[in-house]
C-alpha positions in Angstrom: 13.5 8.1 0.8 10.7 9.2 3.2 8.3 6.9 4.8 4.6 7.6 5.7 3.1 6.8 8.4 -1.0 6.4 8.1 -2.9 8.5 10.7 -3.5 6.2 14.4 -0.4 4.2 13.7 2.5 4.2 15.3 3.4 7.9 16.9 0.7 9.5 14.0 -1.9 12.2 15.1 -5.2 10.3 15.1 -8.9 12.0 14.5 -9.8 14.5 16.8 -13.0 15.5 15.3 -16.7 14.3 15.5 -17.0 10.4 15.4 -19.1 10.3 12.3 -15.8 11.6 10.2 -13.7 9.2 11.9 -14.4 6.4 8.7 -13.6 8.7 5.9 -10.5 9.7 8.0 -9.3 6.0 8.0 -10.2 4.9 4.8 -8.1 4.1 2.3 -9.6 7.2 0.1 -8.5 9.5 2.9 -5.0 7.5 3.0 -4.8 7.9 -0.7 -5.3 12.3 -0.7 -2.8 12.3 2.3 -0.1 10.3 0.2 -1.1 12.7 -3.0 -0.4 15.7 -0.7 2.7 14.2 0.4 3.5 13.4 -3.2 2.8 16.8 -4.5 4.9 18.5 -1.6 7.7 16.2 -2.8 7.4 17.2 -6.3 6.7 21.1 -5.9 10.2 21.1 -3.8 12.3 18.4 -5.6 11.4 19.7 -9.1 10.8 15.7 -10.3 9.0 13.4 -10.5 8.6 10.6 -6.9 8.5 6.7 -6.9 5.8 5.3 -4.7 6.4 1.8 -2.7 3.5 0.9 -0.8 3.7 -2.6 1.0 0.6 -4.6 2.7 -2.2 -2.0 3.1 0.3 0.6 1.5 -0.4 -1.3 -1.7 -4.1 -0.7 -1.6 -3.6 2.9 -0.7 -1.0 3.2 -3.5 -3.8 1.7 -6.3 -6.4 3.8 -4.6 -4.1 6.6 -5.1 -3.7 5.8 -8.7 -6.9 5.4 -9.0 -7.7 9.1 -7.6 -4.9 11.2 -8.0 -2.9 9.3 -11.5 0.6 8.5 -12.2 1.3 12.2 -13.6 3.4 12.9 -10.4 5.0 9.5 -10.4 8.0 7.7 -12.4 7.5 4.2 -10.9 5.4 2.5 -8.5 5.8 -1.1 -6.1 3.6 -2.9 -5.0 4.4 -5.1 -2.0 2.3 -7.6 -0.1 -0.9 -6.4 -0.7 -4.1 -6.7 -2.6 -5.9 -9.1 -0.3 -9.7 -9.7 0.9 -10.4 -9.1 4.2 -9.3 -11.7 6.5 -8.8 -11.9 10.1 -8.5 -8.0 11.3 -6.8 -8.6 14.9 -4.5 -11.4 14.5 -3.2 -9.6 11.2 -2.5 -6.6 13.0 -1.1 -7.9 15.8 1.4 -9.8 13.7 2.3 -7.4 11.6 3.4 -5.3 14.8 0.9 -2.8 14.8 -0.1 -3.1 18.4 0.8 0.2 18.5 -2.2 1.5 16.2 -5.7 3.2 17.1 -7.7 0.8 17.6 -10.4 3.2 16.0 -8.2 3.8 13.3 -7.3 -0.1 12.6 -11.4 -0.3 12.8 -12.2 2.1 10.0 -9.6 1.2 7.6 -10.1 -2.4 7.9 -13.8 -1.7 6.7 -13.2 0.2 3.9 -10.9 -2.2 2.6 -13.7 -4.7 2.7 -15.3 -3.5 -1.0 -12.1 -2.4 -2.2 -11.7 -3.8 -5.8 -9.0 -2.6 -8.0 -9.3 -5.2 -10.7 -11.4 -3.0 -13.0 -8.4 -0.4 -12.6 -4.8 -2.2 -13.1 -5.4 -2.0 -17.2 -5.4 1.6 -16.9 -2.1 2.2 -14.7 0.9 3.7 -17.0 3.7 3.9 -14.9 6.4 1.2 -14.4 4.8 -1.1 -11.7 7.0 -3.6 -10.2 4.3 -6.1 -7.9 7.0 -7.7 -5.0 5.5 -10.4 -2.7 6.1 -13.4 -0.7 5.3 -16.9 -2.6 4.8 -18.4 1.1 2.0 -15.2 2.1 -0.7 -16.5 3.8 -2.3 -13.3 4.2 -2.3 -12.0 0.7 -1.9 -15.3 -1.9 0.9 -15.2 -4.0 -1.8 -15.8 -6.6 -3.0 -12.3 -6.4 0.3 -11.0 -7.2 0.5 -13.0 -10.4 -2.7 -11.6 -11.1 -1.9 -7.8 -10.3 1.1 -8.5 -12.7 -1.2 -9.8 -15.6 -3.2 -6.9 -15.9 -0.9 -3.9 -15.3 0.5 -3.4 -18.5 4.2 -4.0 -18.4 4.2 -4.9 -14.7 7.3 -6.9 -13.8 6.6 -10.1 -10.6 9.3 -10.4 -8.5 8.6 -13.9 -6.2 10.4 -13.7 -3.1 10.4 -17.7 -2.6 10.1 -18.6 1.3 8.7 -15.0 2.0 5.7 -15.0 3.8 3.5 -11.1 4.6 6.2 -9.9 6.2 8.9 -9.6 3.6 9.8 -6.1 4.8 11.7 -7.7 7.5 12.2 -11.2 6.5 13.9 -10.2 3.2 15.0 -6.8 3.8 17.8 -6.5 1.5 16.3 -8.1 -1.4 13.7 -6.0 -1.0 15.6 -3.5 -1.1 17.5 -4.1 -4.1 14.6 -5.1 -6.1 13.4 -1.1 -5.4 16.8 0.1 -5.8 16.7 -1.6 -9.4 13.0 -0.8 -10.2 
């Protein structure tokens, strides 16, 4: 298992350049080519194919990758919390921990993800998508989940009843073993 970290959070290297290439940098675009060189790193070495689990804004980067890059490289993918409109920038940050983050960095990607739209795209996924999410969620509506799962051709739903954004830490090990089991 090896986690990425996005670029301005956490301990990540943040952009150094000129300020006008600062919003491709944190976009989810840029997010999506630095998990596809990630990907292809992990395939080039391991000789096989890599499973993807991308949970709140990892889920958007994950169907932006998808949409970009393909499932060629891939032999499953999760989808965890995610797929919501904007809503409420600070307060979701801040709850979600990421006090730690670039505030340029939580900027950027936060706009980006204001015209993202990935309906048009879940028809055309082919790889064994499991969509995992919180029924309580009251940043991302369990109703978009149910909707992701609809479209992506043989997408299986797992509800997490109770679970609310978080489900990382409130449900850890069922998390867990709903990946393990993917």
């Amino acid at each position: 298992c090896v986690r990425l970290n996005f670029p301005g959070r956490g301990g990540s290297a943040g952009w150094h350049g000129a300020p006008e290439g600062a919003a491709a940098f944190y976009s989810l675009a840029g997010f999506a080519d630095l998990l596809h060189a990630l990907v292809r790193q992990l395939v080039d070495t391991r000789g096989q194919t890599v499973g993807i689990a991308g949970w709140s804004m990892g889920a958007m980067v994950t169907l932006e990758y998808l949409r970009r890059h393909g499932a060629a490289d891939l032999h499953s993918v999760a989808l965890c919390s995610g797929l919501s409109k904007l809503a409420e920038i600070s307060r979701r940050s801040e709850k979600a921990g990421l006090t730690a983050a670039d505030p340029q960095a939580v900027l950027h990607c936060w706009r980006s993800m204001q015209h993202f739209d990935c309906r048009g795209d879940l028809a055309r996924i082919d790889v064994p998508t499991l969509v995992l999410h919180g029924t309580d969620d009251a940043d991302c509506p369990f109703t978009d989940a149910i909707q992701v799962a609809e479209r992506v051709p043989g997408a299986r739903l797992r509800a997490l009843h109770g679970a609310g954004h978080l489900v990382l830490s409130e449900r850890s090990a069922e998390v867990a073993l709903a990946l393990a089991t993917h």
